[in-house]
Backbone as CSV, one residue per row, in Angstrom:
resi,resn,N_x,N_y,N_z,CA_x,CA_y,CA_z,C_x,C_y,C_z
1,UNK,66.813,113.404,113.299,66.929,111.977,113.552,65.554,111.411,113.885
2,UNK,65.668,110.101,113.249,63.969,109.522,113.717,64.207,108.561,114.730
3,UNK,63.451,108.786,115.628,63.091,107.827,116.983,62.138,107.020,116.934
4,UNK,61.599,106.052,117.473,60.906,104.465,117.600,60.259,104.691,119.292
5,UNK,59.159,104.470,119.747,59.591,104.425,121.082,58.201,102.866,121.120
6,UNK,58.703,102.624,122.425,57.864,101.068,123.056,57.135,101.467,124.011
7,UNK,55.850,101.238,124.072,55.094,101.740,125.518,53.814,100.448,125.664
8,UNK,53.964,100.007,126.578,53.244,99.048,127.217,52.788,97.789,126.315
9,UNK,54.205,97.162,125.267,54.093,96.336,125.073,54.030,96.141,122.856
10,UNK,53.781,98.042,123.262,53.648,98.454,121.757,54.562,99.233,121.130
11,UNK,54.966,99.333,120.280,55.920,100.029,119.321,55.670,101.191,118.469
12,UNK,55.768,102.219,118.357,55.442,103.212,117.625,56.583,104.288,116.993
13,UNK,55.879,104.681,115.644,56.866,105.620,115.197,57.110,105.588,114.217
14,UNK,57.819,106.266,113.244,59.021,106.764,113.506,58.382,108.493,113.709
15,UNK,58.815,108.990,115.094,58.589,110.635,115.103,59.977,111.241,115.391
16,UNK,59.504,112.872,114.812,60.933,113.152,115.225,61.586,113.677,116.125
17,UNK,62.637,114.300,116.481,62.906,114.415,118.122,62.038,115.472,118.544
18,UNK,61.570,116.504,118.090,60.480,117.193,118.528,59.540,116.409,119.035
19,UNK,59.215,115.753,118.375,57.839,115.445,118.254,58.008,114.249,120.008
20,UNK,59.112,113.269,120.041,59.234,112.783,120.981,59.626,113.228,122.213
21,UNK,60.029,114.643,122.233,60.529,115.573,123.714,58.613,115.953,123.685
22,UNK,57.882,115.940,122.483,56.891,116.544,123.197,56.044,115.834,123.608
23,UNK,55.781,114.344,123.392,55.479,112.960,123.999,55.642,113.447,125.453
24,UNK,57.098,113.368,125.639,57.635,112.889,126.819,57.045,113.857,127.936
25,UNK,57.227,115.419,127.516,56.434,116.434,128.256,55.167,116.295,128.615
26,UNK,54.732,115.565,127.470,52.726,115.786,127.347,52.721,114.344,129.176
27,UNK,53.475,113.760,128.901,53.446,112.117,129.643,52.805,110.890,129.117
28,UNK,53.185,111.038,127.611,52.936,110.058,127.021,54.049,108.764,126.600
29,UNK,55.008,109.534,127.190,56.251,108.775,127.354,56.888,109.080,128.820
30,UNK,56.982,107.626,129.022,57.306,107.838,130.960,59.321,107.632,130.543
31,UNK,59.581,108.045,131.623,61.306,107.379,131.647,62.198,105.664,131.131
32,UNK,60.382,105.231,131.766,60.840,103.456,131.503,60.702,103.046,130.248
33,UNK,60.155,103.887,129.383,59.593,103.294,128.154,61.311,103.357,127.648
34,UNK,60.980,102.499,126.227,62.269,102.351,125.820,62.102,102.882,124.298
35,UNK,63.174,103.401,123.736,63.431,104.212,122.701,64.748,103.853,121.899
36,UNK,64.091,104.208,120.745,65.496,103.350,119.568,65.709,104.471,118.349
37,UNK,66.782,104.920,117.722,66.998,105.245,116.564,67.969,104.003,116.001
38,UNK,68.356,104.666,114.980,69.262,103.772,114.083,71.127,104.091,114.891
39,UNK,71.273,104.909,115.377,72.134,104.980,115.944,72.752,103.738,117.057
40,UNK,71.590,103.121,117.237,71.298,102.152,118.510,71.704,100.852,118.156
41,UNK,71.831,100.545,116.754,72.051,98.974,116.263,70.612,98.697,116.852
42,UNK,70.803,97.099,117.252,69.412,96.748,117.307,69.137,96.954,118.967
43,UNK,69.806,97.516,119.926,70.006,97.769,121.428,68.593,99.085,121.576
44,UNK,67.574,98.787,122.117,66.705,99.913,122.611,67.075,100.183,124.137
45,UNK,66.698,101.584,124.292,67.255,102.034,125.411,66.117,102.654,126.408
46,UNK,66.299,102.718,127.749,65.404,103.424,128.255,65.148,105.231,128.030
47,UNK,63.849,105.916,127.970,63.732,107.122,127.542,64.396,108.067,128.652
48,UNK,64.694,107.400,129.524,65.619,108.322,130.670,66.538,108.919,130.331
49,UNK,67.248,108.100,129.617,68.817,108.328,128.875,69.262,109.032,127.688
50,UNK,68.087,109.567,127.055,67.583,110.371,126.479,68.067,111.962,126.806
51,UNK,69.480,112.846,126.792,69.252,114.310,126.805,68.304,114.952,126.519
52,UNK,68.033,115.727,127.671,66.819,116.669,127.467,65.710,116.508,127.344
53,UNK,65.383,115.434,127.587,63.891,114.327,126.770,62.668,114.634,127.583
54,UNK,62.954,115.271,128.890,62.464,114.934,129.846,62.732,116.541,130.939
55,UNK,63.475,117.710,130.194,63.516,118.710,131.023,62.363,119.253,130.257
56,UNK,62.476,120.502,131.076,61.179,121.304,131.834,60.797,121.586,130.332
57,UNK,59.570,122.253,130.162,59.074,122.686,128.868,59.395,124.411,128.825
58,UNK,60.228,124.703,129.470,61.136,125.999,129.819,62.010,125.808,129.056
59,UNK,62.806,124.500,129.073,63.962,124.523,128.689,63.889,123.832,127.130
60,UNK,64.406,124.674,126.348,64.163,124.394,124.841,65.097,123.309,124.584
61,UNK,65.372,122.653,123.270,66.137,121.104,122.934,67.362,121.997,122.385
62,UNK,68.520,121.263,122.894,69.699,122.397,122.827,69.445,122.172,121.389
63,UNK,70.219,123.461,121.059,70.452,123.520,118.874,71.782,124.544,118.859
64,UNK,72.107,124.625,118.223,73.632,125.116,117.514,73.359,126.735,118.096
65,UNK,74.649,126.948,118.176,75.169,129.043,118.368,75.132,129.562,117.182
66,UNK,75.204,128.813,116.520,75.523,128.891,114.879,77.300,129.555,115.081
67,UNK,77.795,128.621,115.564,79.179,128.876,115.914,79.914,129.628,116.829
68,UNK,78.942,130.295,117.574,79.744,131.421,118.456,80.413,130.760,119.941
69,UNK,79.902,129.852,119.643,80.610,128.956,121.271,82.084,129.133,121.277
70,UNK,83.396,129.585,122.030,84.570,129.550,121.669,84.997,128.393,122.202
71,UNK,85.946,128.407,121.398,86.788,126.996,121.280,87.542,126.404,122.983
72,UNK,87.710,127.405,123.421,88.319,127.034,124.707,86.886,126.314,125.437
73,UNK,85.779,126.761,125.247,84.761,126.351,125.604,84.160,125.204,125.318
74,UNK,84.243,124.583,124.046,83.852,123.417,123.130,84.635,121.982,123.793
75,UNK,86.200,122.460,123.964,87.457,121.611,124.547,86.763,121.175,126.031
76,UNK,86.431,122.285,126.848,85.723,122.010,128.299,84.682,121.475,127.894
77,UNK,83.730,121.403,127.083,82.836,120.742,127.202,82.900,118.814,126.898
78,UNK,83.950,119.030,125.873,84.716,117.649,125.627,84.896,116.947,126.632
79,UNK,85.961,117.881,127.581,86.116,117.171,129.208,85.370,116.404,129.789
80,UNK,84.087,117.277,129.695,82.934,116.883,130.804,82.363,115.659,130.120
81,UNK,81.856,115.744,128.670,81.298,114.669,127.824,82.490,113.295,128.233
82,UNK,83.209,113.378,128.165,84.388,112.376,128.353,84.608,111.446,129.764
83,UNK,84.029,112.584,130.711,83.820,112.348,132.464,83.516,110.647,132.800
84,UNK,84.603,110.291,133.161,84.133,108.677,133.203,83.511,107.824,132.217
85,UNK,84.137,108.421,130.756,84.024,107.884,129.820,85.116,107.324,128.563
86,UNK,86.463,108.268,129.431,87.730,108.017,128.962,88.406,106.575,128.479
87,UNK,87.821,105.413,129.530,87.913,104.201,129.404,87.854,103.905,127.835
88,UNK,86.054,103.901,127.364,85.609,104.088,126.268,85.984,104.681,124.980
89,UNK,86.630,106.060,125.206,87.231,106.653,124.255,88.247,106.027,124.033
90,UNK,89.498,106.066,124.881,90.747,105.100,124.267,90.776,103.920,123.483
91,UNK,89.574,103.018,124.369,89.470,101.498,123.216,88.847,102.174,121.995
92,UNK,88.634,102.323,121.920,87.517,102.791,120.452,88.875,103.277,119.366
93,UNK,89.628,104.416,120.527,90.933,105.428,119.544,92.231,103.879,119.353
94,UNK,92.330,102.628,120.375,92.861,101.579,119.916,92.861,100.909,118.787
95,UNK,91.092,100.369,118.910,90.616,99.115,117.809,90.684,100.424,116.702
96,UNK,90.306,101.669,116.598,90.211,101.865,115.317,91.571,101.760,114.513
97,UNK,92.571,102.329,115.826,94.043,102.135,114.720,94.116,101.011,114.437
98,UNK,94.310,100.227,115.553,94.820,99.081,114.956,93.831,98.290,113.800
99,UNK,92.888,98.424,113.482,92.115,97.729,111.939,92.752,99.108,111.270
100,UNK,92.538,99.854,111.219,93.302,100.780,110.183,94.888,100.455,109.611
101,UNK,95.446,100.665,110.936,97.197,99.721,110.279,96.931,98.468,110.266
102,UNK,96.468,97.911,110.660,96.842,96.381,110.663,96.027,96.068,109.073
103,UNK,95.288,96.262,108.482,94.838,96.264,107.291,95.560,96.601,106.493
104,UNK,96.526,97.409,106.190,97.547,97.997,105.916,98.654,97.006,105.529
105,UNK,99.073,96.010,106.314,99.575,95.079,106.529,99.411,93.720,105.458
106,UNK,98.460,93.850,105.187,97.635,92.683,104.165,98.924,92.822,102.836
107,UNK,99.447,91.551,102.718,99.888,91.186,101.191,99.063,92.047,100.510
108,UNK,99.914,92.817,99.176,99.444,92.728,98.147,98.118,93.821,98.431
109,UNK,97.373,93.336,98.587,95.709,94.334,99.065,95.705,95.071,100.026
110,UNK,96.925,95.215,101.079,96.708,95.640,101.868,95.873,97.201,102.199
111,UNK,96.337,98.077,100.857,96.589,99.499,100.518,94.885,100.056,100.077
112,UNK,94.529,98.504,99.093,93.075,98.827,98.303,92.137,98.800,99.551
113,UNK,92.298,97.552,100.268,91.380,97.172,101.727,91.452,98.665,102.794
114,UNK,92.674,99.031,102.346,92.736,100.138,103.600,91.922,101.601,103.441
115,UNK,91.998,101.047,101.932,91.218,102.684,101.323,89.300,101.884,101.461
116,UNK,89.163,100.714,101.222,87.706,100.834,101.267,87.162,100.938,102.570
117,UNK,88.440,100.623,103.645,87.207,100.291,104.902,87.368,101.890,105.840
118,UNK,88.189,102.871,105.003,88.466,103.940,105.755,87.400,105.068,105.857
119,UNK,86.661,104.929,104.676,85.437,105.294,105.012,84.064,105.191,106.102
120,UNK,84.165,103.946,105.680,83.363,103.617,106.860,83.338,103.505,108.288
121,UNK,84.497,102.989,108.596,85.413,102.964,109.928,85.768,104.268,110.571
122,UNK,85.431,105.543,109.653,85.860,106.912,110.077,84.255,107.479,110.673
123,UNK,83.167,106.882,109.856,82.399,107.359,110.079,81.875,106.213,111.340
124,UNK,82.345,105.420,111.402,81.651,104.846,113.002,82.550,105.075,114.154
125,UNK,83.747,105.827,113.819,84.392,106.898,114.490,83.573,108.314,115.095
126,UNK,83.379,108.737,114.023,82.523,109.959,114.303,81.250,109.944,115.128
127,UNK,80.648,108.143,114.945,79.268,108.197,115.265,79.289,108.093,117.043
128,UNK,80.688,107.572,117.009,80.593,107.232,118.722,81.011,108.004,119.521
129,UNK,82.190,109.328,119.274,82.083,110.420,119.770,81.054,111.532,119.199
130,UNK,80.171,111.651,118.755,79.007,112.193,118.355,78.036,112.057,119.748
131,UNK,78.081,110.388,120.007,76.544,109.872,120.733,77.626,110.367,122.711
132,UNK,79.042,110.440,122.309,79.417,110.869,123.708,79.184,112.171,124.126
133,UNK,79.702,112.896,122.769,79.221,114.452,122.721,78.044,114.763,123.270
134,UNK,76.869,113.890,123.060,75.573,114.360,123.561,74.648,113.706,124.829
135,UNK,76.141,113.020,125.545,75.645,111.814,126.590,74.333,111.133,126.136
136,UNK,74.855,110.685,124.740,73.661,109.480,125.059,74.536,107.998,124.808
137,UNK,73.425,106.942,124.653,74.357,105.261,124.779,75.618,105.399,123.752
138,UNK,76.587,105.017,124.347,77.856,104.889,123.154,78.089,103.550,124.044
139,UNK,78.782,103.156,122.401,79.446,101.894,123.074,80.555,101.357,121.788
140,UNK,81.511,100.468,122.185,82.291,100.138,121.529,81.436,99.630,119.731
141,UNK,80.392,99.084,119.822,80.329,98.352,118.670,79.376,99.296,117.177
142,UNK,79.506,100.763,118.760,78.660,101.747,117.660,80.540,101.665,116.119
143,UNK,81.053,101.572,116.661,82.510,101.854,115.610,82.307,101.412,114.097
144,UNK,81.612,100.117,113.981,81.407,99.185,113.343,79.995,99.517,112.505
145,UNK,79.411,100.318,112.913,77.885,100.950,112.154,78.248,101.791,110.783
146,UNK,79.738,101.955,111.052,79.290,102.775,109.225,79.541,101.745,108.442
147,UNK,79.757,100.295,108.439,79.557,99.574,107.745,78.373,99.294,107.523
148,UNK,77.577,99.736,108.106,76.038,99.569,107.648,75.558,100.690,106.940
149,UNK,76.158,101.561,106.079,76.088,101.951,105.007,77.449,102.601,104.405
150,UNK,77.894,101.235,104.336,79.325,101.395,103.518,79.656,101.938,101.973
151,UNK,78.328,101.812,101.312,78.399,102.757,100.246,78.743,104.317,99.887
152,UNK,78.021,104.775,101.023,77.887,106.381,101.232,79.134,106.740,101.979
153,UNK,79.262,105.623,103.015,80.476,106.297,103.283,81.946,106.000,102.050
154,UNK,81.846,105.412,101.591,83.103,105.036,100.939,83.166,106.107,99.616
155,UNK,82.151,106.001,98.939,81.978,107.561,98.123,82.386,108.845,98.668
156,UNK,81.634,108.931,99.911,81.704,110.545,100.363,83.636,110.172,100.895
157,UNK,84.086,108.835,101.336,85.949,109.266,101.257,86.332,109.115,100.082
158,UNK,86.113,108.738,99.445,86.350,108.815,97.940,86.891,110.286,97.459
159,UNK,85.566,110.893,97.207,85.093,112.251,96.488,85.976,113.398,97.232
160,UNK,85.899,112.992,98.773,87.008,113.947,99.708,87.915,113.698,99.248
161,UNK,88.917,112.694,99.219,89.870,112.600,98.822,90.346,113.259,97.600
162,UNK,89.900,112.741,96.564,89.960,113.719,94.739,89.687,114.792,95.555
163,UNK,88.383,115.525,95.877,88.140,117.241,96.459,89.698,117.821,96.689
164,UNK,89.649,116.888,97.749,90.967,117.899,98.914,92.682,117.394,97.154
165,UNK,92.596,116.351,96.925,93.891,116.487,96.107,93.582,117.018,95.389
166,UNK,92.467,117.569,94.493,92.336,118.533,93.043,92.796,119.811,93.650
167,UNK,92.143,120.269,94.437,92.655,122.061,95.427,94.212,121.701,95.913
168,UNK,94.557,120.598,96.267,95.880,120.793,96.285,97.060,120.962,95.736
169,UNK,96.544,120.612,93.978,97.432,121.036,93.120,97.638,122.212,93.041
170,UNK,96.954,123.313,93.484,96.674,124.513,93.635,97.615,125.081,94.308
171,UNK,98.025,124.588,95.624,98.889,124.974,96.453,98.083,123.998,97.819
172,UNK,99.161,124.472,99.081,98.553,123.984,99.950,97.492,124.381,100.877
173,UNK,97.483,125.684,100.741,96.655,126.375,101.212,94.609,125.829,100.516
174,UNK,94.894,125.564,98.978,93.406,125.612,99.110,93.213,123.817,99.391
175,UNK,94.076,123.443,99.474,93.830,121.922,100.159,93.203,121.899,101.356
176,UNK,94.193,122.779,102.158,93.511,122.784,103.535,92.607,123.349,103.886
177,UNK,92.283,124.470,102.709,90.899,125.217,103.076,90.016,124.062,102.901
178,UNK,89.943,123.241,101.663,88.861,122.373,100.906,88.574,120.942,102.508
179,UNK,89.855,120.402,103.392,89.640,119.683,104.035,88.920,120.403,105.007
180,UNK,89.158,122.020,105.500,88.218,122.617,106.739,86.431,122.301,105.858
181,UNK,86.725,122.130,104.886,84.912,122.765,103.978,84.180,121.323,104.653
182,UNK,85.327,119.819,104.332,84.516,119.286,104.281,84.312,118.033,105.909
183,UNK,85.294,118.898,106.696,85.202,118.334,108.088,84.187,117.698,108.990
184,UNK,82.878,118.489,108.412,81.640,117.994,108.872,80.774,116.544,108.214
185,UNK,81.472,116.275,106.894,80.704,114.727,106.326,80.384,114.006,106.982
186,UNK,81.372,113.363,107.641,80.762,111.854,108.188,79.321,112.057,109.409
187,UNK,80.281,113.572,110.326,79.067,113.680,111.159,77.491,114.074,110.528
188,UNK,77.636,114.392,109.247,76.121,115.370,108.803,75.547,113.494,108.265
189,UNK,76.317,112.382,107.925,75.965,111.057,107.695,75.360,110.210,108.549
190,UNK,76.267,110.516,109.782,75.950,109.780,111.110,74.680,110.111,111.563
191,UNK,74.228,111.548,111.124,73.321,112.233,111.477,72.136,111.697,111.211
192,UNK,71.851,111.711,109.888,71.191,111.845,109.020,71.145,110.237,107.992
193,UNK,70.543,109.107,108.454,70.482,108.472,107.699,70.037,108.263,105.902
194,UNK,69.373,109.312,105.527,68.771,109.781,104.661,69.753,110.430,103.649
195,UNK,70.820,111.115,104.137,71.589,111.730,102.540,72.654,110.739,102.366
196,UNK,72.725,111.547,101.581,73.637,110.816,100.327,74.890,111.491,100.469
197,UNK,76.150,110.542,99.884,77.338,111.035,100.178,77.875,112.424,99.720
198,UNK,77.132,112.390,98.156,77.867,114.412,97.622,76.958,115.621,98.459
199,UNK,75.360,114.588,99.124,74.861,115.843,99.888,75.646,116.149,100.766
200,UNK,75.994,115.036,102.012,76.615,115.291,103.192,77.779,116.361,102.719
201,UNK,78.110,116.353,101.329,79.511,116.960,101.344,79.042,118.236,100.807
202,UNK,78.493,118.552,100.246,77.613,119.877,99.867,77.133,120.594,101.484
203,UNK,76.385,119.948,102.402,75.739,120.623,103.751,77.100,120.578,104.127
204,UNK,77.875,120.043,104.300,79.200,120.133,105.234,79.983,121.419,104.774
205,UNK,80.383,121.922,103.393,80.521,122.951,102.683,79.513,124.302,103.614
206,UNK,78.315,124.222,103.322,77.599,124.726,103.195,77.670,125.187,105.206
207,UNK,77.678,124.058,105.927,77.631,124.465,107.588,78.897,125.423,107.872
208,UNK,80.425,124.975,106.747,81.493,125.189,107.861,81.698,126.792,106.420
209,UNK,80.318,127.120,105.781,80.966,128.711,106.077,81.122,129.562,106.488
210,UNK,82.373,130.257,106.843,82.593,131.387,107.599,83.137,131.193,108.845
211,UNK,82.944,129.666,108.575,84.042,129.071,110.313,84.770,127.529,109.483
212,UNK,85.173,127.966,108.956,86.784,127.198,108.473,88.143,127.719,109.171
213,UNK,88.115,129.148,109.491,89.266,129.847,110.245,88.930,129.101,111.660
214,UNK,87.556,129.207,112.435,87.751,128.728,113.794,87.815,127.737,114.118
215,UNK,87.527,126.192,112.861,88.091,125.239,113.324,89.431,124.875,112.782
216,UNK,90.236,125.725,111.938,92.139,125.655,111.744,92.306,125.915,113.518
217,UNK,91.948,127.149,113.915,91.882,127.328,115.225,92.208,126.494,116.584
218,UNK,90.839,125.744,116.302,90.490,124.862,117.079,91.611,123.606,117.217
219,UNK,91.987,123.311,115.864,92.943,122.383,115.558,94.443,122.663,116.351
220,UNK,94.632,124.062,116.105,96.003,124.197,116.263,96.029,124.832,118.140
221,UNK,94.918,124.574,118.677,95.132,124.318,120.144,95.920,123.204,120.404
222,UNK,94.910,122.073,119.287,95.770,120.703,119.978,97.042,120.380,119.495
223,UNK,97.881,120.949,118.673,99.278,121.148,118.287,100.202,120.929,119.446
224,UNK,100.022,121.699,120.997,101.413,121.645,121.973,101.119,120.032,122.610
225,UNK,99.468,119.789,122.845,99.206,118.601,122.977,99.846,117.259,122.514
226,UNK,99.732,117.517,120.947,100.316,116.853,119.764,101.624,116.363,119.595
227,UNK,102.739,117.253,120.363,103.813,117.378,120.391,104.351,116.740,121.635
228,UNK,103.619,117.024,122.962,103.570,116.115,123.788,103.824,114.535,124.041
229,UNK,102.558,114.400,123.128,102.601,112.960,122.450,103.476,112.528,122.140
230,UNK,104.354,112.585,121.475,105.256,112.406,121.001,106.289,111.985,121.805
231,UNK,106.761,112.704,122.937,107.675,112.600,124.470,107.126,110.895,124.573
232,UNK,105.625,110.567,124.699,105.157,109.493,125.295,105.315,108.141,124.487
233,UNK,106.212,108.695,123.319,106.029,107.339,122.069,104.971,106.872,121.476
234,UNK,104.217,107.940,121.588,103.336,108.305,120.939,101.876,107.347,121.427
235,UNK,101.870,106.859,122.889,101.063,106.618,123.608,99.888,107.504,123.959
236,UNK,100.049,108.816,124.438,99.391,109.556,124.440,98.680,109.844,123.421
237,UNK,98.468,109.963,122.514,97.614,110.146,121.062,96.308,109.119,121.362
238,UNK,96.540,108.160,122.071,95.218,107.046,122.598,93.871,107.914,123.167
239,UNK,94.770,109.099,124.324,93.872,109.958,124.660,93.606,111.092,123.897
240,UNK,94.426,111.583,123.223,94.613,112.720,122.273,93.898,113.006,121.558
241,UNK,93.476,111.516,120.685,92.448,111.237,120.082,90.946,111.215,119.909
242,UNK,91.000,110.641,121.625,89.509,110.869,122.255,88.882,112.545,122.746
243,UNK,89.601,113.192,122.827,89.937,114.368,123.137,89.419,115.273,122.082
244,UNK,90.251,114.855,121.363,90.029,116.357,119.798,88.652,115.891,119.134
245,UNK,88.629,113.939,119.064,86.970,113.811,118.196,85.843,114.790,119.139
246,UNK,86.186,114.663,120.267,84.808,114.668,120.796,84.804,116.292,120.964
247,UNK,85.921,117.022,120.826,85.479,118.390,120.910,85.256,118.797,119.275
248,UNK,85.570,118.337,118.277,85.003,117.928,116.873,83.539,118.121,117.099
249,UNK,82.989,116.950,117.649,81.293,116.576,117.706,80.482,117.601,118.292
250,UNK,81.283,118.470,119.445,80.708,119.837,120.122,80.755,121.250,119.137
251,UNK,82.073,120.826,118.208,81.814,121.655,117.099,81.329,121.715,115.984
252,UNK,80.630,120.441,115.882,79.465,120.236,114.873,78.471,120.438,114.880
253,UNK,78.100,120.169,116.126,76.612,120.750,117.392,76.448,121.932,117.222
254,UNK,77.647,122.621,117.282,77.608,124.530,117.723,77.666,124.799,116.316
255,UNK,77.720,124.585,115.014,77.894,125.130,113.367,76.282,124.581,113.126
256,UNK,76.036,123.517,113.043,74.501,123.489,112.400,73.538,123.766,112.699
257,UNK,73.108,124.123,111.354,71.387,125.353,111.397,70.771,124.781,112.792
258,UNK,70.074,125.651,113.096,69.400,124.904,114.334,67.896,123.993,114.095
259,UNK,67.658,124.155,112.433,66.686,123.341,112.112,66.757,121.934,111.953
260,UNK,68.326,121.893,111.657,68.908,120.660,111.778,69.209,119.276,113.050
261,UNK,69.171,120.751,114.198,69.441,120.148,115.667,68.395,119.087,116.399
262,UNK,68.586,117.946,116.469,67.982,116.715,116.598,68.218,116.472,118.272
263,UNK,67.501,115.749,118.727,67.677,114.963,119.706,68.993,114.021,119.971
């Protein structure tokens, strides 16, 4: 990811998160200065708020297990990411349904509208439990950012879609293998302003091999959860929701190369 930072009036950049944890170490970046990616909309933030930006030069910039984190572990870490942030998660798991069904709803278009904005709307899903996953600024209107490249995302749901239904003529099994392959898109998008929708879906392939079994896994923890829900009229799914993305985003963290692992 590329960072921007402001220091005494001046603007500099774009470096990359290396390069800005090593700013920050050297003390060329104090706490007050303020710092922006594209993640940010046009909102710059102070470099305080910044994970890791600012620990010891002991402590390396977290990067992936390359999957070995277990899942019971990923879920606790969800918890903690979530810690007085639950508020946040629910509205977000609200407004997204409701523009999702309520689009739905539309005379006539309802069905075409629902398929173009599901792309995008999934991926400013992803982007805001992503930025919770890693305590940095989230906020409601990050939701609304994959419309700011609604192309890529609407291709890369596109192409998933045909992907996962061509393997499903197959049976169901390679459907669901083909949806574990490509679980990681939106986040390797959110990531990565720079690829393109068949890349994201190629690296997403390419991250979740050999752990497609541990996130079926992962999934079918939240199954008794799931069922729960249900007792509540299906109220509970508000939190349910916030819950499974964000241990999603810890399991996207823990699968990619660690060359990949950004600030």
């Amino acid at each position: 990811m590329q960072w921007h930072y402001a220091r005494q009036g001046q603007q500099f950049g774009p470096v990359d998160g290396a390069e800005l944890r090593r700013l920050a170490q050297e003390g060329r970046i104090s706490p007050d200065d303020l710092v922006w990616n594209h993640t940010l909309g046009d909102r710059w933030v102070p470099a305080s708020t910044v994970p890791n930006l600012f620990a010891g030069t002991s402590s390396p910039i977290a990067t992936g297990s390359g999957g070995m984190t277990h899942n019971r572990d990923l879920m606790r870490m969800a918890r903690e990411s979530l810690r007085n942030h639950w508020g946040l998660g629910v509205t977000v798991a609200i407004v997204y349904f409701a523009i999702i069904v309520g689009v739905g709803f539309i005379p006539v278009a309802g069905s075409i509208a629902q398929f173009l904005i599901a792309g995008p709307m999934a991926l400013g899903l992803y982007l805001v439990f992503m930025m919770l996953a890693r305590r940095s600024p989230a906020e409601l209107g990050q939701l609304f950012q994959g419309f700011e490249r609604f192309g890529t995302a609407l291709v890369a749901h596109l192409f998933m879609t045909i992907f996962i239904m061509l393997w499903s003529l197959l049976l169901i099994i390679p459907g669901i293998i083909a949806s574990l392959s490509y679980a990681m898109t939106y986040f390797i998008i959110a990531d990565d302003p720079t690829v393109e929708a068949l890349q994201a879906i190629t690296r997403s392939k390419e991250m979740m091999s050999g752990h497609r079994w541990k996130l079926f896994c992962l999934y079918w923890r939240f199954f008794g959860w799931a069922i729960l829900c249900i007792l509540t009229m299906g109220i509970g799914y508000l939190w349910l929701a916030p819950y499974m993305q964000t241990t999603l985003a810890h399991f996207y963290d823990d699968v990619r190369p660690a060359e990949e692992c950004r600030l």
